[in-house]
C-alpha positions as CSV (number, residue, x, y, z in Angstrom):
1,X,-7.2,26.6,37.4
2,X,-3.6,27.0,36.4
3,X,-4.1,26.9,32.7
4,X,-7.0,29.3,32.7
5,X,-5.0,31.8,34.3
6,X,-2.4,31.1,32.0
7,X,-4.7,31.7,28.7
8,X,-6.1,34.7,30.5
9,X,-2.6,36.0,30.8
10,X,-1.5,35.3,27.3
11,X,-4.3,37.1,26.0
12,X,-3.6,40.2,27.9
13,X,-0.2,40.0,26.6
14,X,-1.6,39.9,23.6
15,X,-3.7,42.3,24.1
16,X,-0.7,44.9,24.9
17,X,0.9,44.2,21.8
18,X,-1.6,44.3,19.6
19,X,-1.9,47.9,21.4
20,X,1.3,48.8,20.9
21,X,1.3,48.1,17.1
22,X,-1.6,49.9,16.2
23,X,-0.2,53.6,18.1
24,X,3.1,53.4,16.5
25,X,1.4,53.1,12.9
26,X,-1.0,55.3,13.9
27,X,2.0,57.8,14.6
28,X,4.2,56.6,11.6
29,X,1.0,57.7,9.2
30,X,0.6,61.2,10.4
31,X,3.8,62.5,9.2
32,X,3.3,61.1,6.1
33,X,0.0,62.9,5.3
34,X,1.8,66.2,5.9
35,X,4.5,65.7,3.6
36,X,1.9,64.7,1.3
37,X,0.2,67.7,1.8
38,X,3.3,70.0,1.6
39,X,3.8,68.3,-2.0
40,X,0.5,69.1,-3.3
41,X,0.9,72.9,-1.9
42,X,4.5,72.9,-4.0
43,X,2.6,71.3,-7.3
44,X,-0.1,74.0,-6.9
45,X,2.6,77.2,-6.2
46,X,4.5,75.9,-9.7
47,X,1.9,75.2,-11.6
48,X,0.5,79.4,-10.8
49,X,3.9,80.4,-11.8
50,X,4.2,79.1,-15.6
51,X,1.0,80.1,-16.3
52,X,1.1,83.6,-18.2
53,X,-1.4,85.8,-19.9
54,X,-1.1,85.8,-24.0
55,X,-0.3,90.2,-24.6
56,X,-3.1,91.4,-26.4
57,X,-0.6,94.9,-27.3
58,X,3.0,94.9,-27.6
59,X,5.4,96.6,-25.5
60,X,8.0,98.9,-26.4
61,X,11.1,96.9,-27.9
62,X,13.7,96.0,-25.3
63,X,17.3,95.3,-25.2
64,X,17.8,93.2,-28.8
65,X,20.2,90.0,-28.8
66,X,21.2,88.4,-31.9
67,X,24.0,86.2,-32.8
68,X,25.1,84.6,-35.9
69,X,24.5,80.7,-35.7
70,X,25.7,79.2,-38.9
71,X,27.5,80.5,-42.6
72,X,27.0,78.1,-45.3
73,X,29.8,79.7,-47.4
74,X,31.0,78.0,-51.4
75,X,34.1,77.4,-52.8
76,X,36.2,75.9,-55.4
77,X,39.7,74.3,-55.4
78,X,40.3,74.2,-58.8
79,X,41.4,70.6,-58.4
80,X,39.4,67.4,-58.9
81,X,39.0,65.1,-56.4
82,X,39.5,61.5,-56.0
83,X,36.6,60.7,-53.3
84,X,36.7,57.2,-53.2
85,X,40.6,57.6,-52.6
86,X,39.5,59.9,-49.5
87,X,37.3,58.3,-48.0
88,X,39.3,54.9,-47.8
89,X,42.4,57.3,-46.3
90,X,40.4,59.5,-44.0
91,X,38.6,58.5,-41.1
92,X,36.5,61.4,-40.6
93,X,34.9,61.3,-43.5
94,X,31.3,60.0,-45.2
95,X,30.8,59.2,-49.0
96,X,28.0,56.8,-50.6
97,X,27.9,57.9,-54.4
98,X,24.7,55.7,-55.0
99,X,23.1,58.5,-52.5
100,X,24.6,61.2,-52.9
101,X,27.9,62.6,-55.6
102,X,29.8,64.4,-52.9
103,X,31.8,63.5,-49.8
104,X,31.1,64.7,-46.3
105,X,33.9,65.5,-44.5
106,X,33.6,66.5,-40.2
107,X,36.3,68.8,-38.7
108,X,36.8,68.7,-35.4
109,X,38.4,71.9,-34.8
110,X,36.7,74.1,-35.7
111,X,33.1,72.0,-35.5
112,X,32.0,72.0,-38.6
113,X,31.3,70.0,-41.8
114,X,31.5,70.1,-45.7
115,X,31.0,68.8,-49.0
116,X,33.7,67.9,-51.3
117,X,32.3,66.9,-55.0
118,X,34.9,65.4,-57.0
119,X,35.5,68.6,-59.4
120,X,36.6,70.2,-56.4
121,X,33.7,71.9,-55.7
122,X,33.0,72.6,-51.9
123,X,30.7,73.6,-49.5
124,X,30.9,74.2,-45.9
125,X,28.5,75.0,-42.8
126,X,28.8,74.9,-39.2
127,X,31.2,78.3,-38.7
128,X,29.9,80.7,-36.3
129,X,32.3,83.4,-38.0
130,X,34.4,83.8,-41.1
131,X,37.6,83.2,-39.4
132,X,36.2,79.6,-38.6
133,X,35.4,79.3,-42.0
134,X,38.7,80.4,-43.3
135,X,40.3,77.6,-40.8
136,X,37.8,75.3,-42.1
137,X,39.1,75.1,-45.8
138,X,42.6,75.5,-44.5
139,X,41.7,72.0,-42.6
140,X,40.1,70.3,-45.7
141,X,43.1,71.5,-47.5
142,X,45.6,70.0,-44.6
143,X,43.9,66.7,-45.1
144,X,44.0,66.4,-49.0
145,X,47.6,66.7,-48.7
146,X,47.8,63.0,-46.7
147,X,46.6,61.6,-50.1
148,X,48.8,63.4,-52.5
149,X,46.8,66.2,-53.8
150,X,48.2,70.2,-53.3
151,X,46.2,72.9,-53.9
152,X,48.1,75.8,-54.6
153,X,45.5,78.2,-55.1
154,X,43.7,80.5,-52.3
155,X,40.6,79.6,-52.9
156,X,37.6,82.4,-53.2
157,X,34.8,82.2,-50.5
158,X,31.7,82.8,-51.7
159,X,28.8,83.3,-48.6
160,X,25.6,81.7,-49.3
161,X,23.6,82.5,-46.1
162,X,24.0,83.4,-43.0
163,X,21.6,81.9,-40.3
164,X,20.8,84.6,-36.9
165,X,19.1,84.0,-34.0
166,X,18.3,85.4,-30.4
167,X,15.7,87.9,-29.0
168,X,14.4,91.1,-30.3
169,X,12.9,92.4,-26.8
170,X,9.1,92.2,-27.1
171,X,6.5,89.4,-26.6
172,X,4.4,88.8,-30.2
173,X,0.6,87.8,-30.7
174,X,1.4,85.7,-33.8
175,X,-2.4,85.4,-34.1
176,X,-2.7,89.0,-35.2
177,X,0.5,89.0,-37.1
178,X,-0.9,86.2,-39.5
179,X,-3.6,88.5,-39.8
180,X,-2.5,91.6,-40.4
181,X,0.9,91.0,-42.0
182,X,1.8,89.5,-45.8
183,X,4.0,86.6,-46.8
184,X,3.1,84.7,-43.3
185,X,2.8,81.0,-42.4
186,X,1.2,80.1,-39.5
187,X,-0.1,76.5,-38.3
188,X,0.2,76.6,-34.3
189,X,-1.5,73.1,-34.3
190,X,1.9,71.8,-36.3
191,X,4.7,74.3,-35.3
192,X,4.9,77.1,-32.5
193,X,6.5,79.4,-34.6
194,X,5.6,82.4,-37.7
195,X,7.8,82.6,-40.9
196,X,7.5,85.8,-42.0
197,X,9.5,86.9,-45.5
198,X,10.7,90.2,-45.0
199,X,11.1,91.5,-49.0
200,X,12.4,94.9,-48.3
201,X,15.4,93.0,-46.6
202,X,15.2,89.6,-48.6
203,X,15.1,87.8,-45.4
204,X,12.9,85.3,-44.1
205,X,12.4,85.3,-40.2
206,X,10.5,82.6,-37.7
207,X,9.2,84.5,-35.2
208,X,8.1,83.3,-31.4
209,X,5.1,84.7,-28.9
210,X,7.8,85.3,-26.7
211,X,10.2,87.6,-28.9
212,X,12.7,84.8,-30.0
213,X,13.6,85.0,-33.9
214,X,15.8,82.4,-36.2
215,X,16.5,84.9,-39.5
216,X,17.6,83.3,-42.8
217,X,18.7,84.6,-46.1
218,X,21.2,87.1,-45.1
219,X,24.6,87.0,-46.3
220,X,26.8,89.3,-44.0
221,X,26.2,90.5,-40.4
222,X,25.2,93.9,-41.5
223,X,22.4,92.7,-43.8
224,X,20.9,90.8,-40.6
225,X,20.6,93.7,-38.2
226,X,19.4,95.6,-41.1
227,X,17.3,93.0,-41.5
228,X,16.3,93.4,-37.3
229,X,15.6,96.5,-37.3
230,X,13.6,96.4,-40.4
231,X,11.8,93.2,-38.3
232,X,11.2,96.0,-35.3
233,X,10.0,98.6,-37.3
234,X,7.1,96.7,-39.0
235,X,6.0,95.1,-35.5
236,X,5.8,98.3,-33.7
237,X,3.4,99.9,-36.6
238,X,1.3,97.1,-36.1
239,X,-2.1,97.8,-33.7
């Protein structure tokens, strides 16, 4: 008798715990599901909000933003050059005359980079301005003194293009503009972007649905907002 009410009390205990463990999952999984379901409500609210409508007309040009990028400027330091002497002395620099004749030298300050061919012969990019560029050849100039060559000259800057971009106010159906305008390129399956040649201003743009430009071929900063507005002019005749 005593170990039959013994086993019936064990299993009652049992009983009571097994109880026990199943209410406090059951309460544990309930505030997971709405956390879940609060996630899925946040996916669906973000996901509605980057969707947009392609314009089917454009809209009247708004505030414009452009900013000069890069000038690739020439020069000449009427000097030759020993490269292989360079490059052993300098640590900044790059030179592999199997590849390539010229020497690639990185400035710091300002951030930007150049070519040095061994008549003396230069070419820089990376300057946001012509000060910068000015500071640029004074730098290659600086360093060509630690290996015993002066150039006494001030050397003539020649610009060979200037690169702009930024925004010029309205959204663009590129689809239409490949139609409608001339000397266009446009393959949305390989690149998001138009390049559009702009003869009357011999610049070539690349043009975005959402009214960001890159423009190419200028050389000074009046000749690209000539250029821009030229760029305005023929999108807003367009219907």
């Amino acid at each position: 008798m005593v170990k039959k009410q013994k086993k019936i009390v064990k299993k009652k205990v049992v009983k009571k715990i097994i109880k026990k463990k199943a209410t406090t999952i059951h309460k544990a999984k309930k505030p997971v599901k709405r956390i879940v379901h609060k996630r899925a409500e946040k996916k669906r609210r973000t996901t509605s909000v980057i969707e947009k409508p392609v314009p089917e007309k454009y809209a009247d040009a708004g505030p414009r933003d452009i900013r000069v990028v890069n000038i690739v400027v020439s020069t000449s330091l009427e000097h030759d050059i020993p490269l292989e002497k360079m490059a052993a002395t300098l640590s900044n620099t790059e030179y592999n005359p199997e590849q390539f004749p010229g020497l690639v030298i990185r400035i710091k300050d300002p951030k930007t980079s150049a070519l040095i061919f061994s008549s003396g012969k230069v070419v820089c990019t990376g300057a946001r301005s012509m000060e910068k560029v000015h500071e640029s050849i004074e730098r290659i100039i600086e360093s060509l003194k630690k290996i015993g060559i002066k150039i006494t000259i001030t050397p003539k800057i020649n610009i060979q293009n200037i690169v702009a971009s930024g925004n010029i106010g309205m959204d663009l159906n590129l689809n239409m503009l490949a139609m409608k305008l001339d000397n266009t390129e446009y393959e949305p399956e390989q690149f998001p972007g138009l390049v559009y040649k702009l003869m009357e201003a011999k610049a070539t743009f690349l043009l975005f649905s959402n009214g960001k430009v890159v423009c190419t071929g200028t050389k000074s900063e009046q000749e690209v907002h000539a250029a821009l507005d030229k760029l305005v002019e023929t999108l807003k005749a367009i219907k």
